[in-house]
N, C-alpha and C positions, 0 to 999 in steps of 0.2 A: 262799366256799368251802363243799363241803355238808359238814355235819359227820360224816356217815358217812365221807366219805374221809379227813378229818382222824384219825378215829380209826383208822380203819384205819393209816394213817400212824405215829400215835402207837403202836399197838402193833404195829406192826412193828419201829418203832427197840428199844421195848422189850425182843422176842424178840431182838433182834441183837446186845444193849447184851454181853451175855457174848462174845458169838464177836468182835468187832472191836477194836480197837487201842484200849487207853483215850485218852479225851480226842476222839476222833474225833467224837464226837456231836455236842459241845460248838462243836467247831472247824469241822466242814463242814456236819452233816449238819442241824444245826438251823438252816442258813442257806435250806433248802428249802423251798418250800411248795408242799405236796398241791394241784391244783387239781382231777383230775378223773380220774374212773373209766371207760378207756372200752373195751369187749371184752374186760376182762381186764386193759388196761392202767395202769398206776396212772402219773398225767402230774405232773413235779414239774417247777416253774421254781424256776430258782438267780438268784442276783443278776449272775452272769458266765460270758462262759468260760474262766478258770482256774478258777472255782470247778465248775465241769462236770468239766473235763479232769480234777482231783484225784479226786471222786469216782469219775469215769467208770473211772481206774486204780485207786483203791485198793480201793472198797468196793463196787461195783457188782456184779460180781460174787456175793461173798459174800451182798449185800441181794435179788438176783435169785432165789439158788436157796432162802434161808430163805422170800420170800413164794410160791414156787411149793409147797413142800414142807409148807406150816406155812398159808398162807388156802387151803384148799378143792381145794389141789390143781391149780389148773391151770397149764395152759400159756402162759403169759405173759411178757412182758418190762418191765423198772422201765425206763423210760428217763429219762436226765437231761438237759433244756435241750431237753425235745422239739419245742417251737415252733420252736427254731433252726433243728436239725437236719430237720424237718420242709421247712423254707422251700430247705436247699441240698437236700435232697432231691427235692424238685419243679426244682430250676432243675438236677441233675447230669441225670435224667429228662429235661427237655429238650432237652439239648444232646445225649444220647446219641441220641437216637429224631431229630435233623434231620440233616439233611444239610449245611447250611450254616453259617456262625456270622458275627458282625459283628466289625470289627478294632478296633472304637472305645476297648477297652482297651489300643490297645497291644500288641496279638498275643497277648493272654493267649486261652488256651484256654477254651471255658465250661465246658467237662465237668470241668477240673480245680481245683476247689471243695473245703471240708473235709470236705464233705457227703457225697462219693465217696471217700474216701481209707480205707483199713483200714488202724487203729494195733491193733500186735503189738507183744512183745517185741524188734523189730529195729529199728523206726524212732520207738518213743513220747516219745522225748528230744526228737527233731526235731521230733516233731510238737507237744508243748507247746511248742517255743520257737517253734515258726513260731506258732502261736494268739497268742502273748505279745506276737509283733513286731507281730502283725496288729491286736491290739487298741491299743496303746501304740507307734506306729512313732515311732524315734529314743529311745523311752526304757529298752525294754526289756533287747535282749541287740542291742549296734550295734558291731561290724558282725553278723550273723549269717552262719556259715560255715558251710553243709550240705555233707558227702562222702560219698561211695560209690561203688558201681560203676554199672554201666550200666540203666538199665532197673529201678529199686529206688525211685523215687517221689519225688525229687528237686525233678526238674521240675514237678509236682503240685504239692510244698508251695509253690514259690517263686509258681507262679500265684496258688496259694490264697490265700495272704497279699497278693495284689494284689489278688483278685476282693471279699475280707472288709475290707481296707482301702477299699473304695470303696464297699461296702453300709454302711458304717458312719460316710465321711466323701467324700462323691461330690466335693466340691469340690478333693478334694488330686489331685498329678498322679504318677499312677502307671505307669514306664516299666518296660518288660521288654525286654531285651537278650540274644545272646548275645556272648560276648568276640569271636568271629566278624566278627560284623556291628557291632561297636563299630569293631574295626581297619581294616573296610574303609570303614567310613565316615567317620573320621578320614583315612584315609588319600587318598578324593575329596573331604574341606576343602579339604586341604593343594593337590591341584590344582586345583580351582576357586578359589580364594584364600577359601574361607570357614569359615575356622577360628573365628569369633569365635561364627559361628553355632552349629556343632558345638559350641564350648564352652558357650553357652549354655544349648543343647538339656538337656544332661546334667547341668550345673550348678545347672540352678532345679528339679530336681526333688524330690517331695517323699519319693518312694519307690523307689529303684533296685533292680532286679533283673538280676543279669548274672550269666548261665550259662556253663556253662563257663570258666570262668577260667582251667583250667591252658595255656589256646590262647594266651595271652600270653604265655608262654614266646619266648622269643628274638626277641623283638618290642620292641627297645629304645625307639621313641618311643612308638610306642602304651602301654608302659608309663609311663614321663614323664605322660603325657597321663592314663593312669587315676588316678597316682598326686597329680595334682593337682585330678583331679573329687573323688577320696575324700577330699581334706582338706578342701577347699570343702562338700563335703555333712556330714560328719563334726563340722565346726565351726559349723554352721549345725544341729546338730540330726535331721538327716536321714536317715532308714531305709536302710541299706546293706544288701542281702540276696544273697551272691555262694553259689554253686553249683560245684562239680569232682568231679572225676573220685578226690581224693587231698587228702590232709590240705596245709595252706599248705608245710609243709618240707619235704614231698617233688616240689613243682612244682620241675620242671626249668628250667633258666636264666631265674631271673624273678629281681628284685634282692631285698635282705635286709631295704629297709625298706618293702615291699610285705609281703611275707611277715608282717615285726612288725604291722603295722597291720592285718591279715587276720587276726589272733590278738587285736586287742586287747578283743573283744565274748568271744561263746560260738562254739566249734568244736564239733559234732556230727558221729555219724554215721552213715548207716544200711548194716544189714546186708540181708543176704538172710533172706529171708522164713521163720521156720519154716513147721511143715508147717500146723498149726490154723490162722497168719495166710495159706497160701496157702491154702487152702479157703476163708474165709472172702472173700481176693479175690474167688477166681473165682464165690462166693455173690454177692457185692453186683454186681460185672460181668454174672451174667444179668439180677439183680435190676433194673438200670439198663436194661439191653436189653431187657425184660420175655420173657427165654427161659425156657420149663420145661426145665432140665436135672436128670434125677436125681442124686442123692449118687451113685451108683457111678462115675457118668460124672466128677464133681467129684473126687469122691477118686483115681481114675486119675490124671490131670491132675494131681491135687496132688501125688500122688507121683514121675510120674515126670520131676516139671519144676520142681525143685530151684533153680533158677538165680534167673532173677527174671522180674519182673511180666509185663513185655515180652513174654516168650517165652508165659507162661501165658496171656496175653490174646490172643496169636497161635493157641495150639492151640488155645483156646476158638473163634476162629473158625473154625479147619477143622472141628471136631467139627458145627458149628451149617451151614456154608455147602451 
C-alpha cells in the first residue's frame, strides 16, 4: 500500500470522525484499505459486500463531499468495492453494446447485473437483501419476496442474484422461471406422462427464481405442485427468490399456506423511483450505452416520467433513435 494514500486515508477518516455517527469508524470504516490513488480517485477494498452495501448507504456520501471539499478541492469520487463494481461494470458494458446474449444461464439476462442497477431511496432494502441472498444463497433472508409494480427493477435483482451467485459459485445450479412457464410446463408433464422429470428439474435446484408469482392465482394444481418444490428446496437449504406484482396477501385466489410460507423469509418492496434516483437511471443507461446526452435532456426525462424505469428507458430511446 503506498503510504501517502494510507495517510491521506487516515486523515480523512479523521476530518470526518466529528460529522459521522459514533462508533462508525470503529465498526465499518476501519475494515477498509486505501490501495490506490488514481485521477482523483481514492480505491478502497472492503472485505465484502455487505460491508460495501453499509458503507455505500450510510457514509459514502458524507466521506465523498468532505474529501472533495477539504483535499485540494477536486472533483472526485470515493468509491467502495471498486474492483467489484469495476468487473460488473465491464460485463453490464457488454451486454448492453451486443446484440446477442448466450441462454446458458437459464434465460438470465446479462445486462441485468448489480453492476447496472441504481439503488435510491425506493428500492435499497431490496437491493441489500438481494446482495445478501447472492452472497449466502439458503442462509440469508429464504425465502426472499420482492414486490412492486411494473417496470421498477424487480426482474434485475432476481437476475442479479443469479448472474453474482454463479460468479461467485459456478458449480451450483441456478434456474430462472416465470410462474407462467412453470404452469405450462407442469402442465405438458402431466401430458406427456413426465412428471417425474418436471419434478426433478425444479427439485435439485440450488437457486430458484420464479417471477411473477401472483399468475398462480386460480391455478389449483400448479399450486399443489409449487407448494411441494418449496418445501423440498426450503428443507434442503435452498435459495428461494420469488418476484410479484403485490405483497403475498393480497394475491388473489392462491391458498393460505402458500401465502404463510412466502412470508416466512424477508418481504420487501420497491417503490417508484424518486426524481435524483431517476436521473441517475437515465445517467448510468447512457453511460452503459456510451450515449453523450446532456443533463437538460436527462432532467426533462426525469421529470416528466414519473412512473417507472421501463417507460424512462423507452423515452431514452426515442430521444437517442
Amino acid at each position: 500500500m503506498d503510504k501517502e494514500v494510507k495517510q491521506l486515508w487516515e486523515n480523512l477518516l479523521e476530518e470526518t470522525s466529528s460529522t459521522l455517527p459514533a462508533g462508525s469508524s470503529d465498526l465499518w470504516l476501519k475494515t477498509c484499505i486505501p490501495t490506490a490513488l488514481i485521477e482523483g480517485t481514492l480505491v478502497l477494498d472492503v472485505p465484502n459486500v455487505f460491508v460495501k452495501e453499509q458503507i455505500s448507504s450510510r457514509f459514502l456520501k458524507d466521506l465523498s463531499k468532505i474529501f472533495k471539499e477539504k483535499f485540494a478541492g477536486e472533483t472526485i469520487e470515493l468509491r467502495v468495492g471498486a474492483e467489484t463494481r469495476k468487473d460488473e461494470q465491464k460485463r453490464a458494458e457488454r451486454a448492453a453494446s451486443s446484440t446477442t446474449h448466450s441462454d446458458a444461464r437459464d434465460g438470465l439476462n446479462p445486462s441485468y447485473v448489480f453492476g447496472s442497477f441504481v439503488v435510491g431511496k425506493s428500492n435499497r432494502l431490496g437491493h441489500a437483501a438481494s446482495l445478501a441472498v447472492a452472497e449466502t444463497p439458503g442462509e440469508a433472508y429464504n425465502p426472499l419476496f420482492i414486490w412492486g409494480g411494473v417496470g421498477l427493477g424487480k426482474t434485475h435483482l432476481m437476475h442479479a442474484i443469479g448472474h453474482y451467485t454463479l460468479d461467485r459459485n459456478p458449480n451450483l445450479k441456478v434456474t430462472y422461471v416465470s410462474s407462467e412457464k412453470f404452469i405450462n410446463e407442469f402442465i405438458q408433464s402431466i401430458k406427456n406422462n413426465k412428471t417425474q422429470e418436471f419434478k426433478s428439474k425444479y427439485r435439485s435446484v440450488d437457486v430458484l427464481l420464479i417471477d411473477d408469482i401472483q399468475f398462480l392465482g386460480n391455478k389449483g394444481s400448479s399450486q399443489e405442485e409449487f407448494f411441494h418444490t418449496f418445501n423440498q428446496l426450503h428443507v434442503s437449504n435452498k435459495q428461494i427468490v420469488i418476484c410479484s406484482d403485490r405483497p403475498p396477501k393480497d394475491i388473489q385466489s392462491i391458498e393460505d399456506r402458500l401465502v404463510s410460507r412466502f412470508e416466512w423469509g424477508l418481504v420487501t418492496d420497491i417503490q417508484s423511483p424518486d426524481l435524483e434516483t431517476r436521473i441517475a437511471i437515465l445517467q448510468k443507461k447512457a453511460q452503459l450505452r456510451r450515449l453523450k446526452i446532456s443533463d437538460e435532456v436527462i432532467n426533462f426525462l426525469a421529470l416528466n416520467i414519473p412512473s417507472n424505469i421501463r417507460e424512462l428507458e423507452g423515452a431514452l430511446n426515442r430521444v437517442v433513435a
